[in-house]
C-alpha positions as CSV (number, residue, x, y, z in Angstrom):
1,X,107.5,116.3,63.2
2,X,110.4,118.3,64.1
3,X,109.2,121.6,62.6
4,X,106.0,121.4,63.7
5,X,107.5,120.8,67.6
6,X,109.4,123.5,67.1
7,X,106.3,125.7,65.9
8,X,104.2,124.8,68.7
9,X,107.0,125.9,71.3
10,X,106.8,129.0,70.0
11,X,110.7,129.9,70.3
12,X,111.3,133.4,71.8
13,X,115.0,134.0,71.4
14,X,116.8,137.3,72.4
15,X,116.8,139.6,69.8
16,X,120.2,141.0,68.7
17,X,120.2,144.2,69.5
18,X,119.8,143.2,73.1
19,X,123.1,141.3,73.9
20,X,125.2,143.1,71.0
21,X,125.6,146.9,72.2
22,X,125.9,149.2,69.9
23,X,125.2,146.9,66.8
24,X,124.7,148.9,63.5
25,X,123.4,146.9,60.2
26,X,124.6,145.1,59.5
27,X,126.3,143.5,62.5
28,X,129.8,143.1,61.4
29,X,132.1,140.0,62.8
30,X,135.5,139.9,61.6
31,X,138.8,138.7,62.3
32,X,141.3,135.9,60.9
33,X,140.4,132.4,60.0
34,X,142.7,130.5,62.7
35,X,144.3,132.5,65.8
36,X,148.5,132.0,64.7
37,X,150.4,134.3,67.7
38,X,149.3,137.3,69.9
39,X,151.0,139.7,67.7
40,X,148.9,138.5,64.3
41,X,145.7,138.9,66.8
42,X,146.3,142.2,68.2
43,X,147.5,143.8,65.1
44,X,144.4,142.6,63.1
45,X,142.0,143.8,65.7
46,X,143.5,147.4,65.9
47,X,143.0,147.6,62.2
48,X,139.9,146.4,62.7
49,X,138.4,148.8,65.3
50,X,138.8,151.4,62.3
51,X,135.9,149.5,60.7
52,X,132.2,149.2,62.2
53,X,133.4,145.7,63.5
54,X,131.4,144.8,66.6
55,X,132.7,141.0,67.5
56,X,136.4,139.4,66.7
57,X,137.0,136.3,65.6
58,X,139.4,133.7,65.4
59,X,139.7,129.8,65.4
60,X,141.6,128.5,68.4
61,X,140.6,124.7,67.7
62,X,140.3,123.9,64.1
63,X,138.6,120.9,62.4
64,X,140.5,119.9,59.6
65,X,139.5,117.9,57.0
66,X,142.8,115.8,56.9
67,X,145.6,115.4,59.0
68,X,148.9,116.7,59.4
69,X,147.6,120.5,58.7
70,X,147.3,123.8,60.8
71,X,144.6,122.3,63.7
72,X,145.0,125.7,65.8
73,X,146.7,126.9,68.6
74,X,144.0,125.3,71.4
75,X,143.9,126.2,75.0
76,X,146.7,129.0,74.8
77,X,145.4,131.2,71.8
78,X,142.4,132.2,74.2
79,X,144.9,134.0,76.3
80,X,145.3,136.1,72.6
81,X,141.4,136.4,72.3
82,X,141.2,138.0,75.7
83,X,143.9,140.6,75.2
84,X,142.2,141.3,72.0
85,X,139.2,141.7,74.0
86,X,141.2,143.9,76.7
87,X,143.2,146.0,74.8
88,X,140.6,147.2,71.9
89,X,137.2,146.7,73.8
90,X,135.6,144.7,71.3
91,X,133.6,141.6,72.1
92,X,135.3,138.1,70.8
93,X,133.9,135.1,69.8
94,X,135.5,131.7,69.1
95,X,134.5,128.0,67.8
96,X,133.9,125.0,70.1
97,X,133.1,121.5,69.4
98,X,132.8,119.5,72.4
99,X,132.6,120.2,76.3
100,X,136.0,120.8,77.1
101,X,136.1,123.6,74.5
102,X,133.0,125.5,76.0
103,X,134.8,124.8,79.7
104,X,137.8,126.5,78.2
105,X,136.0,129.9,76.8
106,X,134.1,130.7,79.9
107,X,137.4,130.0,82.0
108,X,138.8,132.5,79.4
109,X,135.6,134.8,79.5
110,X,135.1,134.7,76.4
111,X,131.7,137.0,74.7
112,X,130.4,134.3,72.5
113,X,131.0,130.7,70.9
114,X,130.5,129.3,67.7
115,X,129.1,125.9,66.5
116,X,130.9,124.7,63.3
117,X,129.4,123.4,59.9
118,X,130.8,119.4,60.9
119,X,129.1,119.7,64.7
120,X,126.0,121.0,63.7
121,X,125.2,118.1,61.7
122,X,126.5,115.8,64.7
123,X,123.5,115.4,67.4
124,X,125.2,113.7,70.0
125,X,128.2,116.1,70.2
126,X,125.4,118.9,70.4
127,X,123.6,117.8,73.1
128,X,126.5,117.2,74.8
129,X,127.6,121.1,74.7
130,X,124.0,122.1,74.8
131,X,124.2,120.7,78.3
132,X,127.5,121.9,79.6
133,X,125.8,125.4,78.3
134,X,123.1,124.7,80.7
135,X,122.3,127.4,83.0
136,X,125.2,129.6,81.3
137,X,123.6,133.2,79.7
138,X,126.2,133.1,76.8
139,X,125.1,133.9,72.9
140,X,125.7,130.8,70.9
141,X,126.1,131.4,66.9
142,X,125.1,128.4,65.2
143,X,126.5,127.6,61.6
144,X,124.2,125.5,59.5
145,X,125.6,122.0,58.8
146,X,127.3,121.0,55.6
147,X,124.7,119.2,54.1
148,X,121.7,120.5,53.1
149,X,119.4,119.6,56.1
150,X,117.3,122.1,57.3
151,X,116.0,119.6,60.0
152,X,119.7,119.7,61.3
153,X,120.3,122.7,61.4
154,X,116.7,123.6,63.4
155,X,117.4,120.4,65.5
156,X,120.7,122.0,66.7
157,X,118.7,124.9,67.6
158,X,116.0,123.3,69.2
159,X,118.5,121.4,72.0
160,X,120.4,124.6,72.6
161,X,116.7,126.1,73.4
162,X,115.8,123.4,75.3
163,X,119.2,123.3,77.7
164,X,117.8,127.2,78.3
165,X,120.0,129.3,75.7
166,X,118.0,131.7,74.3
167,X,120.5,134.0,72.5
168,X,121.2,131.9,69.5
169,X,122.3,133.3,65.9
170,X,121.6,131.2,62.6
171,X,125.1,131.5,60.9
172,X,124.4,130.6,56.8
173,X,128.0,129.7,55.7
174,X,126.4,127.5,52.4
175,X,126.3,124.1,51.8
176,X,128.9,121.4,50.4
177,X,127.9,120.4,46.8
178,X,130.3,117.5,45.0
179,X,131.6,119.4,41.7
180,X,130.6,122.6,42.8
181,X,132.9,125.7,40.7
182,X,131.9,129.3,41.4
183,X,131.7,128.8,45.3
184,X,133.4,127.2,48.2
185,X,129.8,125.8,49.1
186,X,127.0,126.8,47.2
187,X,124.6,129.0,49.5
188,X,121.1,127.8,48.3
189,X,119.6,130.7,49.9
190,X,116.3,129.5,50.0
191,X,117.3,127.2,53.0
192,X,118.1,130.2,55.5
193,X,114.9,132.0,54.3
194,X,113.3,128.8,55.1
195,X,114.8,128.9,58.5
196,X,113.8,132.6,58.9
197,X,110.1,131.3,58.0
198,X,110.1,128.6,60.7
199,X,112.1,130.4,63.7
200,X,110.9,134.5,62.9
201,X,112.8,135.7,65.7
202,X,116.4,134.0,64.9
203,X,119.2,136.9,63.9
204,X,120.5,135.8,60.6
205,X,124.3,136.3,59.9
206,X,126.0,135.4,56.8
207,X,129.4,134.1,56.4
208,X,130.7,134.9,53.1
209,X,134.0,133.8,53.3
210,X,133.0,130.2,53.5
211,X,130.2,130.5,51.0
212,X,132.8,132.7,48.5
213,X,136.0,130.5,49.3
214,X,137.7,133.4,47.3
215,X,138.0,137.0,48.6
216,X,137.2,138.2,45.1
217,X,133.4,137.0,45.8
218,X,133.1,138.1,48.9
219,X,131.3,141.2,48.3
220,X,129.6,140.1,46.0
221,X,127.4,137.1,48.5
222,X,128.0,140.2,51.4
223,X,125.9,142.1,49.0
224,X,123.2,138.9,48.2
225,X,122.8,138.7,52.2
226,X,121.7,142.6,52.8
227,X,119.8,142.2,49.9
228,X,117.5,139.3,51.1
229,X,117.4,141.2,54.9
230,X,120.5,139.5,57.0
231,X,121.1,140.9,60.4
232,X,124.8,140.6,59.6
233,X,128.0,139.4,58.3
234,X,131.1,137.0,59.6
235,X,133.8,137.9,57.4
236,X,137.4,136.4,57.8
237,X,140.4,139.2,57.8
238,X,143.8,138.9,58.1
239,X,146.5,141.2,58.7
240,X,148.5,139.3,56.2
241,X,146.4,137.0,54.0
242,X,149.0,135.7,51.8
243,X,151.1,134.7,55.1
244,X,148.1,132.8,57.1
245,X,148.2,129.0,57.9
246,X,144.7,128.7,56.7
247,X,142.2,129.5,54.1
248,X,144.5,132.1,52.6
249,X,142.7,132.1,49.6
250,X,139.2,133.7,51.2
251,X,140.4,136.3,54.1
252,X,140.8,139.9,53.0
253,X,143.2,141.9,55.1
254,X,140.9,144.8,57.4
255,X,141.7,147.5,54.2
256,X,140.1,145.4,51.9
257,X,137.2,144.6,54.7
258,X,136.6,148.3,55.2
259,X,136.6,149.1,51.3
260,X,133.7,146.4,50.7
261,X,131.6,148.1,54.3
262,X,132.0,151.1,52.5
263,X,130.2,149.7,49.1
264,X,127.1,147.9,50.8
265,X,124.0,148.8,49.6
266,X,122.1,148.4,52.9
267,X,118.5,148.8,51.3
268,X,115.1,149.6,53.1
269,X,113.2,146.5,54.8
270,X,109.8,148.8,55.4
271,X,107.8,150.5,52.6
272,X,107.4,154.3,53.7
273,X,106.9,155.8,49.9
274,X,102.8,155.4,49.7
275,X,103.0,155.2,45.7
276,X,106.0,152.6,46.0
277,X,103.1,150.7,48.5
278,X,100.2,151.2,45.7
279,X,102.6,150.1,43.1
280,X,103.8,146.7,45.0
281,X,100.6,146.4,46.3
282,X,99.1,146.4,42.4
283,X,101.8,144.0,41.5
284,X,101.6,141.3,44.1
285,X,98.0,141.3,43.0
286,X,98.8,140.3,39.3
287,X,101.2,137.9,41.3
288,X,98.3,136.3,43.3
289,X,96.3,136.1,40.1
290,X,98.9,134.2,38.3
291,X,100.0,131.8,40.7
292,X,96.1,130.6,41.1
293,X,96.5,129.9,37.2
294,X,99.8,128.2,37.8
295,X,98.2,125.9,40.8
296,X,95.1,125.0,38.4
297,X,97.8,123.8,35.7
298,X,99.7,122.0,38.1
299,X,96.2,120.1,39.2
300,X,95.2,119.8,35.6
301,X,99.1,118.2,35.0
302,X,99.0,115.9,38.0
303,X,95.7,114.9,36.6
304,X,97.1,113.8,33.1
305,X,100.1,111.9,35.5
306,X,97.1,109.9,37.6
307,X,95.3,108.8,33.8
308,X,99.3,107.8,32.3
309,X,99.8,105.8,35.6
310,X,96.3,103.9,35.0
311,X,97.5,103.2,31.4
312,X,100.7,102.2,32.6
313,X,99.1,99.8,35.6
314,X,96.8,98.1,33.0
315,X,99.3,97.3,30.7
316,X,102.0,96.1,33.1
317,X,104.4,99.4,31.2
318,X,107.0,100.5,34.1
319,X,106.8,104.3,35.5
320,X,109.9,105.6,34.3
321,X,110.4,106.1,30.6
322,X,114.0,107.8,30.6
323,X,113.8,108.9,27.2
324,X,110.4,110.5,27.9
325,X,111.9,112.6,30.7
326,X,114.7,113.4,28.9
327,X,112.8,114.8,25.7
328,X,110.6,117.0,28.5
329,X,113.7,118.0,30.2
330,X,115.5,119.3,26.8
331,X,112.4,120.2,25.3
332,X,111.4,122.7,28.4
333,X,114.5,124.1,29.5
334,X,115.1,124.9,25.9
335,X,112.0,127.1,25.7
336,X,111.9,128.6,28.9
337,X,115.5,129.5,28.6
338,X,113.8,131.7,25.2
339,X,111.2,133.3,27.8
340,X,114.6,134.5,29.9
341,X,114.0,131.9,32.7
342,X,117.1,130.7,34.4
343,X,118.4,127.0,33.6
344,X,118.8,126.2,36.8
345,X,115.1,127.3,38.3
346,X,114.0,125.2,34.9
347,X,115.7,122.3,36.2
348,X,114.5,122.5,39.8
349,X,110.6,123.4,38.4
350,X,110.8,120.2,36.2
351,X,112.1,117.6,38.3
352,X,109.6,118.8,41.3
353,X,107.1,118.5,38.6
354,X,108.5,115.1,37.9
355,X,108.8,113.4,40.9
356,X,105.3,114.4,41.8
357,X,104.2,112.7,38.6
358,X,105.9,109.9,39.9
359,X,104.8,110.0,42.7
360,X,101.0,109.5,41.9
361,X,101.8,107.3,39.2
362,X,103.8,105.0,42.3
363,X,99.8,105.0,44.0
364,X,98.2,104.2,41.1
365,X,100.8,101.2,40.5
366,X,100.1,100.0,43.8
367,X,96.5,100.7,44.3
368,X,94.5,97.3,44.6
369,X,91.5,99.1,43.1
């Protein structure tokens, strides 16, 4: 119901290039994870202006996950963002999570605000700020919430839109996964192509640093984001990494930031090359061709799964045989991962497959016919 409400309003956000002057691809925000002193702002964002950073950033109020930690600085360290702002010309940006906070940053005139990962997924706390935004012509950047829930995230856009913001940013900073070990949070990067789907015009910035967790995979999810057409990256930097109070572990100092700028492959979004077009166009053909097999298998599968549930109803046999399940799930991993498919897309293919077996076995149970 949600999407579909937000389809027929037919958002018409701001573009980017229309409150961010003189924004190259990508749009580059950088600047240190928590605002400690004046001095560790101002030194950072003169190294920085040797970059193509266009917006600074720093955390005045942080929300940490336990107690007796580095919360930030609060009301005072927005005195530092605005000399930042003053003495280098570049536009700042901050994080706020309730009323007071936005009250605060247009006191402090502040360029743009932040919504955090924890407040995005808390409705009540947005409404609340999307009201006190009411009226205000300020970019908001909006970070999708830790879980993965798209509807969150959009319904976090939606109330900001409705209190009359129209420049708002989708921030994709990943999404918390128990156990997970390469990243921080895993990105699932079909979520903010999802979210690009449902709202075209939304600017899409990546944060890497949250997504990475570790400065040594920074680039490489930077890299990911041009590659899949991201308007832009937040990257934390630090003029001393090793010496910040927070999230050492993930900032690179502006050096290293420049260095990885430099290596971007910023690749073409338009086809100009008329063979490259013939070719793609010949391709996506096959494509099409294939994938109207693939949706007669799947009907000629969930067929099979209606005639099991029958068999099942008639002979009182319950719908999930575990060991079943598990032989298909060896058994097809095993052989795709021989056809060079991924185990992971294998895994997400065959429980979809699955729980839609399931699913129409669940009717068949509980059909009277």
């Amino acid at each position: 119901r949600k999407r579909s409400c937000l389809s027929r309003m037919k958002i018409k956000l701001d573009r980017l290039s229309s409150y961010i002057h003189d924004s190259v691809k990508p749009l580059l925000i950088a600047g240190p994870c928590s605002a400690e002193s004046n001095e560790q702002m101002l030194a950072t964002a003169i190294e920085l202006k040797k970059t193509n950073t266009s917006i600074f950033r720093a955390g005045i109020w942080k929300p940490r996950t336990r107690p007796n930690s580095f919360e930030g600085v609060g009301t005072p360290a927005l005195e530092w963002l605005k000399n930042v702002k003053e003495e280098t010309g570049l536009k700042v940006i901050t994080e706020v999570a309730k009323p007071k906070h936005v009250e605060q940053v247009l006191k402090y005139n502040i360029d743009m605000l932040w919504i955090g990962a924890r407040t995005t997924g808390n409705p009540f706390a947005i409404q609340d700020i999307a009201e006190s935004l009411r009226g205000v012509d300020i970019p908001v950047f909006v970070k999708n919430p830790l879980n993965a829930d798209i509807d969150l995230w959009l319904g976090t856009i939606e109330r900001f839109y409705n209190a009359g913001v129209k420049k708002i940013v989708a921030v994709h900073r990943g999404f918390f996964a128990y156990g997970s070990k390469k990243y921080r949070n895993v990105p699932q990067w079909q979520l903010p192509v999802e979210l690009k789907r449902l709202v075209p015009g939304i600017p899409l910035i990546c944060d890497p640093s949250h997504i990475a967790g570790d400065k040594m995979l920074v680039k490489e999810v930077s890299q990911t984001a041009m590659d899949l057409n991201f308007d832009g990256l937040m990257i934390e930097t630090h003029i001393d990494p090793k010496n910040a109070l927070s999230d050492q572990q993930q900032q690179l100092n502006p050096m290293e930031l420049k260095e990885l700028q430099d290596n971007l492959i910023i690749r073409n979004r338009d086809v100009t090359d008329k063979e490259v077009a013939s070719s793609l166009k010949e391709l996506r053909s096959q494509i099409d061709r294939l994938d109207d097999k693939l949706i007669d298998v799947l009907r000629e599968r969930m067929h099979l799964a209606q005639l099991i549930g029958l068999d099942k109803k008639n002979n009182d046999i319950t719908i999930l045989q575990p060991e079943r399940w598990k032989y298909i799930l060896q058994d097809r991993t095993g052989k795709g991962i021989k056809e060079g498919l991924s185990n992971e897309f294998l895994i997400l293919l065959l429980r979809a497959i699955h729980q839609e077996s399931i699913n129409i076995q669940m009717k068949v149970m509980n059909s009277k016919e």
